[in-house]
C-alpha positions as CSV (number, residue, x, y, z in Angstrom):
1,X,-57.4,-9.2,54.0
2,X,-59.2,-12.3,54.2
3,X,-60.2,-11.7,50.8
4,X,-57.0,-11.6,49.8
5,X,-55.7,-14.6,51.2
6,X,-58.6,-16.7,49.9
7,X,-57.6,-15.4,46.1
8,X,-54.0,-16.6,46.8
9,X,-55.8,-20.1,47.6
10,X,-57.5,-20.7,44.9
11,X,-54.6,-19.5,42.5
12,X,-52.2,-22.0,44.3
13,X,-54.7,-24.6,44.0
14,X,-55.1,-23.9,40.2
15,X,-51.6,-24.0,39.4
16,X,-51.5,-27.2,41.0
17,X,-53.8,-29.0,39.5
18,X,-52.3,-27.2,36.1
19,X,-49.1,-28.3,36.7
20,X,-50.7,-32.1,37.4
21,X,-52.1,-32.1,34.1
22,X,-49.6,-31.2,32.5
23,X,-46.8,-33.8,33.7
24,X,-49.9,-36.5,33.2
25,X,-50.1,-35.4,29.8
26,X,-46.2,-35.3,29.9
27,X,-46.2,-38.8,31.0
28,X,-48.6,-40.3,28.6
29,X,-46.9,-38.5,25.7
30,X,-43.2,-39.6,26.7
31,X,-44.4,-43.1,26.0
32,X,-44.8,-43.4,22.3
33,X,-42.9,-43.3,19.8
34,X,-41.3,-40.3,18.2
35,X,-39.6,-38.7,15.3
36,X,-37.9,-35.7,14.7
37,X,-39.0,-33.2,11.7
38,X,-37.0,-30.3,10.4
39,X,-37.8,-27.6,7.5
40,X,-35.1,-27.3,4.5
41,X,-32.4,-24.7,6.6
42,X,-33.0,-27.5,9.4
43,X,-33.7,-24.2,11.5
44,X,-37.1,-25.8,12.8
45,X,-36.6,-29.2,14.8
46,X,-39.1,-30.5,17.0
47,X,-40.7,-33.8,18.2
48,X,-43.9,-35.1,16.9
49,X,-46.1,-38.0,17.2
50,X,-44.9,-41.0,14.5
51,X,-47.9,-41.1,12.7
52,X,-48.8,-43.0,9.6
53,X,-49.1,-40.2,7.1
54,X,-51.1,-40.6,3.7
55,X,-48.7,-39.6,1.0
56,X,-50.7,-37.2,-1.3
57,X,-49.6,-35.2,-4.7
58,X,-48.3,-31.8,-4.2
59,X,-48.7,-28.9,-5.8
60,X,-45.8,-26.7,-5.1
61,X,-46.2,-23.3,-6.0
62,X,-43.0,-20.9,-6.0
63,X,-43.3,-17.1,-6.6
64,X,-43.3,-14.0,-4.6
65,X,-46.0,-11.8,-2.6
66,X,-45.0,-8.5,-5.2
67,X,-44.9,-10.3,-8.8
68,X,-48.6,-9.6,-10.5
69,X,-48.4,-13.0,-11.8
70,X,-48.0,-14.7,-8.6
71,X,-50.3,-12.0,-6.8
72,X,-53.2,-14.0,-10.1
73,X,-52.1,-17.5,-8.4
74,X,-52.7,-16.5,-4.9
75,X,-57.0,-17.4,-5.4
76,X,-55.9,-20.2,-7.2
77,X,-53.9,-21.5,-4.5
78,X,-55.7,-20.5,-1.8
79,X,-59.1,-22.2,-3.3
80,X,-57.1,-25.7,-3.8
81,X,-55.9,-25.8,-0.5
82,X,-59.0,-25.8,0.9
83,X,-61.4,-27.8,-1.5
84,X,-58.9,-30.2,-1.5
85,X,-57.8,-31.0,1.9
86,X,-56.6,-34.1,2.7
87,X,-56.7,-35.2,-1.2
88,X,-53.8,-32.5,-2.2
89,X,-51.0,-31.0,-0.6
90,X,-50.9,-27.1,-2.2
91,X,-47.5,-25.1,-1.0
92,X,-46.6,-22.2,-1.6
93,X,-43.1,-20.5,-1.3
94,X,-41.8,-16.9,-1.9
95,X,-38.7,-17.1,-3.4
96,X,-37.9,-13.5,-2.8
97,X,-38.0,-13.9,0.8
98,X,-36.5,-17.3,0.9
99,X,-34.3,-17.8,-2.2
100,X,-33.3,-21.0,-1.0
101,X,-36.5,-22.5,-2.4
102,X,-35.7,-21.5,-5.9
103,X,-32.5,-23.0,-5.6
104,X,-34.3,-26.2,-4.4
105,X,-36.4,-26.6,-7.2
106,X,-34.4,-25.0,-9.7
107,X,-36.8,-22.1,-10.9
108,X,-36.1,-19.7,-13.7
109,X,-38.8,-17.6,-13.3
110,X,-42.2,-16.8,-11.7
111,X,-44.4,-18.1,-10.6
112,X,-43.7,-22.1,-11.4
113,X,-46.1,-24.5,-10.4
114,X,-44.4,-27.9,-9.5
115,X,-46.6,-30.9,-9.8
116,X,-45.5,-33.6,-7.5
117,X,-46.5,-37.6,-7.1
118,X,-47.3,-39.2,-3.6
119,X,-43.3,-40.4,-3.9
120,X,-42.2,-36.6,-4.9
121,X,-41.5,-37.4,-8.5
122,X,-42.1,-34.5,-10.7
123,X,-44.9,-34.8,-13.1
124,X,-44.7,-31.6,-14.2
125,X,-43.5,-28.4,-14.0
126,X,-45.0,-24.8,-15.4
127,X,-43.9,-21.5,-15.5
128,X,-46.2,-18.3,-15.7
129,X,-50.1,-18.1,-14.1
130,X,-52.6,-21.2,-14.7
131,X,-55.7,-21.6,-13.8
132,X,-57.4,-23.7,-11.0
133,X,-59.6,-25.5,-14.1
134,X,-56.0,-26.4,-16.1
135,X,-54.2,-27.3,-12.8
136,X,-57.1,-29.6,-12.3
137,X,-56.9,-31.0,-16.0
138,X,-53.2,-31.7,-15.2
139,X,-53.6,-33.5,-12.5
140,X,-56.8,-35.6,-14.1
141,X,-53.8,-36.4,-17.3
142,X,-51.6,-37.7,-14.4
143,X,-54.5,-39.9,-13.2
144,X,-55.4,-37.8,-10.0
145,X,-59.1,-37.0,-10.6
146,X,-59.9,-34.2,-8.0
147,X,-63.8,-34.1,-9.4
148,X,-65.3,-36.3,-6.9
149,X,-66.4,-35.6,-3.0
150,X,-63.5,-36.9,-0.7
């Protein structure tokens, strides 16, 4: 029993440390500034820190998870996004599970690849597979040379 009672102790004394840590952290973060962010459907809103965020070019790709095409791009995508962090945005969007996208950018077919300035101006836009190497010579005619270490 005393056992017991020692358990219930600690786990009080846990939670209220937890729970001072948490309005702290509550506190601090109610004191800067804040904006609000929502996806396209405006389904998604929450509150994030205002941050000064680097505009980058994007690469938007639009296709679906069951086309073979698009299934070709998915490498291709996935290896951008990743050697390219924080030099190039890479989306992708599957237009047969949300057709809204398609509508958004106005796609006949896919996959498209949607190649976007740091303002979102379109630069370009292809339909069918391409390969990393000519998405890369793309950007390099746009005057985004990806080449170099960050």
């Amino acid at each position: 029993m005393k056992n017991l009672w020692k358990v219930i102790i600690v786990l009080l004394l846990v939670s209220a440390v937890a729970a001072v840590v948490v309005l702290k952290r509550a506190e601090n973060l109610s004191d800067r500034p804040m904006k609000t962010i929502s996806d396209s459907n405006n389904s998604l809103v929450m509150n994030v820190e205002a941050v000064e965020v680097k505009k980058l070019p994007r690469l938007v790709d639009l296709g679906a998870d069951k086309c073979i095409p698009c299934k070709m791009m998915i490498p291709v995508i996935e290896e951008l996004t990743k050697e390219y962090a924080g030099r190039l945005q890479v989306e992708f969007y599957d237009v047969w599970k949300n057709p809204a996208y398609g509508d958004q950018y106005g796609i006949r077919v896919i996959p498209t690849q949607i190649f976007l300035d740091p303002n979102d101006k379109e630069l370009y836009r292809h339909e069918g597979f391409l390969s990393k190497e000519d998405i890369l010579a793309k950007w390099k005619n746009f005057g985004f040379d990806f080449s170099g270490k960050k």
